[in-house]
N, C-alpha and C positions, 0 to 999 in steps of 0.2 A: 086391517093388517094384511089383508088378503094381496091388495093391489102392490101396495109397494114392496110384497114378495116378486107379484107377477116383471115387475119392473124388472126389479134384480135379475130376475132368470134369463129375460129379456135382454138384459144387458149383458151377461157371460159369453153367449156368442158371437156377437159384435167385440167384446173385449181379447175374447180368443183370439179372433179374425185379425184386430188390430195387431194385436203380440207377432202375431203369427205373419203380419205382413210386413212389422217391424225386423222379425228378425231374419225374413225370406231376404229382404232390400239389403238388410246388411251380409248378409252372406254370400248372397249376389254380388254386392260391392268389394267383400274382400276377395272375391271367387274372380274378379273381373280385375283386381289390384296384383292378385297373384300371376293371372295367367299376361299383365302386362311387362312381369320383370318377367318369369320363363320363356316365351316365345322370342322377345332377343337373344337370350341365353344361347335356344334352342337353334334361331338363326346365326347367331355367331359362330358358334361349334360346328353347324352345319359348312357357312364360310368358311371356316378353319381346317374343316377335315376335306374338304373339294378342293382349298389353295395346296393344300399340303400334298393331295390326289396328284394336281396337275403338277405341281412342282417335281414331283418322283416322276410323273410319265414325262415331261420338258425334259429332266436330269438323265431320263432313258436315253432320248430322242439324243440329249449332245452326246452320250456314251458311245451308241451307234455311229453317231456321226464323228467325232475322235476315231474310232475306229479304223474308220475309212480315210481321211486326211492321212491319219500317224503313216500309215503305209501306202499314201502316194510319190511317184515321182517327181513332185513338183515342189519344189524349196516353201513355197507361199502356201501351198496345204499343208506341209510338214508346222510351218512357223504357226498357222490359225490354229492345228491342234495343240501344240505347246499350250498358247494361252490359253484356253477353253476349260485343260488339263487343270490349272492356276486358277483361274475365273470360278471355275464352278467346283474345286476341293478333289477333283479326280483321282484320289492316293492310288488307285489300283493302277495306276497306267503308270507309277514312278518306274520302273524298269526301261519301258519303252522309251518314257521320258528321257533317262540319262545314257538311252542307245541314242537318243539326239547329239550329243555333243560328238559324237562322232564324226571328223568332218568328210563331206563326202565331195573327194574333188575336181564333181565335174561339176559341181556347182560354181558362181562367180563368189567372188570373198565377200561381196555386199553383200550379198543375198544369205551368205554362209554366218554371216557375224549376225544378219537381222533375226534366224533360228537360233543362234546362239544365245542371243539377248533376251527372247522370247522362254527357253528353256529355263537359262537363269533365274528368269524373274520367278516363272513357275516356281524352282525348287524351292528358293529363299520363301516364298508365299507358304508355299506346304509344308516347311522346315523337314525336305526329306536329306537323308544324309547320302553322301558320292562318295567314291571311292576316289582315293586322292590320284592316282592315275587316270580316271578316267578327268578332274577339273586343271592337275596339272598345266597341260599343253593351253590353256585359254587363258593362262594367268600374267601373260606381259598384256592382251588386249581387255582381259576384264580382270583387273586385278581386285578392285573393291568388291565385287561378287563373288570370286572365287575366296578370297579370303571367309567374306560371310558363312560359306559352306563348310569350310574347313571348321572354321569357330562352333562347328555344332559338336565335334566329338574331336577336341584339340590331343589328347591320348591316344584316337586311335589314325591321326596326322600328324605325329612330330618329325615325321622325316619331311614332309612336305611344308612344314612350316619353318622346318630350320632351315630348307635351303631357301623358300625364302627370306627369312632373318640375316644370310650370308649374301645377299643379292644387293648391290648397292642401286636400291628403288628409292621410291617414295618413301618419305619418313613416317607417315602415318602406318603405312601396311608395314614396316620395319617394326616401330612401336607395337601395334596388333598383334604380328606375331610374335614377339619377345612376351607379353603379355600372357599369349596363350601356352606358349614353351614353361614359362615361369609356373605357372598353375601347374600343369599335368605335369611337371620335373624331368621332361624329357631327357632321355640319354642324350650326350654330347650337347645340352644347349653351357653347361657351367664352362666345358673345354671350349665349346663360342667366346663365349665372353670373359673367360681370360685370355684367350687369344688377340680378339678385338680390342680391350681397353689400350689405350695411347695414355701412358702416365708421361704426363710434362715436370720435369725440374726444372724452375726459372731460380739464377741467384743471380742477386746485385751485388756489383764489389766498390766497393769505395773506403778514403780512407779512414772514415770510422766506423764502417757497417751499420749506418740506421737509414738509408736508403733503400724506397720501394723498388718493385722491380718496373712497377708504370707500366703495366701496359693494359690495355682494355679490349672489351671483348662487344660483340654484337650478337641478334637473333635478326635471320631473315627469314623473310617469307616468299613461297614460291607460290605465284597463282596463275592459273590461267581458265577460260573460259569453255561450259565444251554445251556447246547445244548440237541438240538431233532431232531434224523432221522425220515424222511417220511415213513412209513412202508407200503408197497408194498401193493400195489392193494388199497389204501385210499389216496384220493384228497394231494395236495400239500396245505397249509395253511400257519399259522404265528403264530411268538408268539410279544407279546406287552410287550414294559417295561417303568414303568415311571418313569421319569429323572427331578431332582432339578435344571438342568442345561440346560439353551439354548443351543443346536447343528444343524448343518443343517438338514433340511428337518424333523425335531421333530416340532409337534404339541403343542400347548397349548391346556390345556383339564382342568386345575383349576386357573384362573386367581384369584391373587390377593395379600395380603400381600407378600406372597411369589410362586408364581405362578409354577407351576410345570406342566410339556409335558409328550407328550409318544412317543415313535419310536416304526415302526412295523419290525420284523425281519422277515426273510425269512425261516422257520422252515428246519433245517439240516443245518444252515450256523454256528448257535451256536453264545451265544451272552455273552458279562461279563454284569452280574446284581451286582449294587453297593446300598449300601443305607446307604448315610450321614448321623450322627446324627447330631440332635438340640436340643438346649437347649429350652424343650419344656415349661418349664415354663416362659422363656419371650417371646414365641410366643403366651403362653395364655392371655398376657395380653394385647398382641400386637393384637389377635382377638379382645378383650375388645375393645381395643382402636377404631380398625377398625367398631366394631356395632354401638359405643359412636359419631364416627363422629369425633375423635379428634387424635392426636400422642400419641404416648407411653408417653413421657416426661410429659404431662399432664393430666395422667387419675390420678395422686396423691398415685399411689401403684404400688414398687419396687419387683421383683425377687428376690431379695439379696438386704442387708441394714446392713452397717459396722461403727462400733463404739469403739476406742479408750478410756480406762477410766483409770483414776490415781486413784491410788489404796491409801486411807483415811480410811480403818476402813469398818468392816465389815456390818455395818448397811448402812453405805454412796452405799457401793457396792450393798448393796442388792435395794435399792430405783434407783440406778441409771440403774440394768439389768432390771427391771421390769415397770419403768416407761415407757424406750424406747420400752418394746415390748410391752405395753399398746398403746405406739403410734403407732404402725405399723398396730394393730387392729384396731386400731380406721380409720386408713388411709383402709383399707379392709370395714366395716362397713358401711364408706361412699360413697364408689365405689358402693357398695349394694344399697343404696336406689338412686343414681345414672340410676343403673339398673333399678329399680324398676319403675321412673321417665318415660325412657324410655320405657317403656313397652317392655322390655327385659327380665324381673323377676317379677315371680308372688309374692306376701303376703308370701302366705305357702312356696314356694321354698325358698323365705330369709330367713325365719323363720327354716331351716332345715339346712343352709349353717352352718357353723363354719369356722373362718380362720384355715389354715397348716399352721404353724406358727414352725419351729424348731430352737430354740435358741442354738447357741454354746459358750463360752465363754473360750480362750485362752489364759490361764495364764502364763504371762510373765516376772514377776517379776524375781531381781537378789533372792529375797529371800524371800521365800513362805512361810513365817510361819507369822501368823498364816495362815492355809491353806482357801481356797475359801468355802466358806460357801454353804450349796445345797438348789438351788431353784426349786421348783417345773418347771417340763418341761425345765429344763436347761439342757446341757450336758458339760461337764470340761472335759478339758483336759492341760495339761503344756510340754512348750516349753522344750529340757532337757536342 
């Protein structure tokens, strides 16, 4: 019994040994599995906080250097810090930034428009807001930009946006701004656009009055093309155009009735600038509608208003064109104190409006004699 005690005993430390080098290997192994995920970790974070190092001291390094450009005499250091401004998020320099559009004129207008284009781009990047005085004066040569800036606080621009809306431009930046006047309920945008609407009466006269009045209507289109190379030794920039039509990666920038974007171009890539027309007098009433709180179909006053009449004798004719455009007045009038109601339209502004009111009257008869008798503010014409 003796020996294969001695065996046993024998065998405990060797069994230890093995346990014991079984679970060293594995501890080692999971010690060597761990330290294979943390030491990326460790190096990534490392990576991470060095990019992020160098990036704050780079960010120093352009800050410095903005510095020094923004307040040189030379147009093309003026224009590199603009971009840099934009490029790298610069918000603190927005002041200085929009003392850029100030134009200084000993400079050439090339050189003066390429800062100008440059600042632009900046503020629309950084969505800082201007003062509409200071983006005014650059709005016949940049009008799609300057509108964008205006579009950030349309409330605290309505005088800047109404006069453009009263500016016979482009019909996109027209729409844009009616767009944004409509939103914020600008004072005097409702006195615009009752002033603006052109209401047409057409009436056909023949001698049983079931003849159209015929006539038709078109939509054009105005386009044309504008490319710009980068001129040597001055920043890379953009130019901006705004678009009636959703596309990718186009912004909205006037939400509403008829909402209208802008896309930025890549300046030197050359872009097609189009500009739809509209028929702006049912969009003025379609603003109306939109200040009124209600559809077009019910604010009770038409664009155009068509009237068929059987032609009875020339007294019958004369009561029957003038009673109808007494109504059509009457229908304007009451859109008026509508307004008024609303605190959309002052006293004195009603008191100054008048309907546009152009009557036409399209004589159709097989036989025209006696001929059409002349009403004040009518206009004749016959079918041949």
């Amino acid at each position: 019994m003796a020996f294969p005690l001695c065996i046993t005993l024998k065998s405990v430390p060797r069994a230890v040994a093995s346990v014991t080098l079984l679970i060293g290997l594995s501890i080692a192994a999971r010690s060597l599995s761990l330290a294979a995920v943390i030491l990326p970790l460790r190096q990534e974070r490392t990576q991470t906080v060095e990019y992020q190092q160098l990036k704050a001291i780079h960010k120093d390094e352009v800050k410095n250097k903005v510095s020094q450009l923004i307040q040189s005499a030379s147009t093309r250091d003026r224009a590199w810090a603009a971009y840099l401004i934009g490029e790298y998020g610069l918000k603190d320099f927005a002041p200085a930034l929009i003392e850029l559009l100030n134009p200084n004129s000993l400079d050439p207008d090339w050189e003066t428009s390429l800062v100008h284009r440059a600042v632009l781009d900046s503020l629309i990047r950084l969505r800082i807001n201007v003062p509409s005085d200071s983006l005014m004066p650059l709005y016949k040569i940049f009008p799609d930009e300057t509108l964008i800036i205006l579009a950030r606080s349309p409330s605290e621009h309505g005088e800047a946006l109404l006069s453009i809306a009263e500016e016979p431009g482009r019909t996109v930046c027209w729409v844009a701004a009616c767009n944004l006047l409509a939103e914020s309920k600008a004072p005097g945008f409702a006195a615009y656009l009752l002033k603006s609407v052109k209401i047409k009466i057409e009436i056909a006269v023949s001698e049983r009055g079931s003849k159209g009045y015929g006539i038709g209507g078109s939509s054009a289109v105005v386009g044309c093309g504008a490319s710009s190379q980068v001129t040597n030794d001055f920043p890379p920039t953009a130019l901006y155009q705004l678009i009636q039509e959703p596309k990718r990666d186009a912004v909205v920038v006037a939400p509403g009735a008829h909402p209208v974007f802008y896309e930025r171009h890549a300046l030197g890539l050359g872009a097609s600038f189009n500009d739809q027309s509209v028929d702006r007098d049912r969009y003025c009433l379609e603003y109306l509608a939109v200040l009124l709180g209600q559809s077009a179909n019910e604010l009770g006053l038409r664009e155009t208003y068509s009237k068929s009449i059987a032609w009875s004798g020339i007294e019958r004719y004369k009561v029957d064109v003038i009673s109808f455009r007494e109504q059509v007045i009457d229908n304007f009038e009451l859109l008026k104190r509508r307004c008024i109601a609303w605190d959309l339209l002052s006293e004195s502004e009603a008191e100054e409006l008048k309907p546009n009111v152009n009557v036409t009257v399209n004589d159709m008869r097989e036989n025209k004699t006696p001929a059409l008798p002349e009403i004040s503010g009518v206009s004749k014409f016959s079918n041949p």
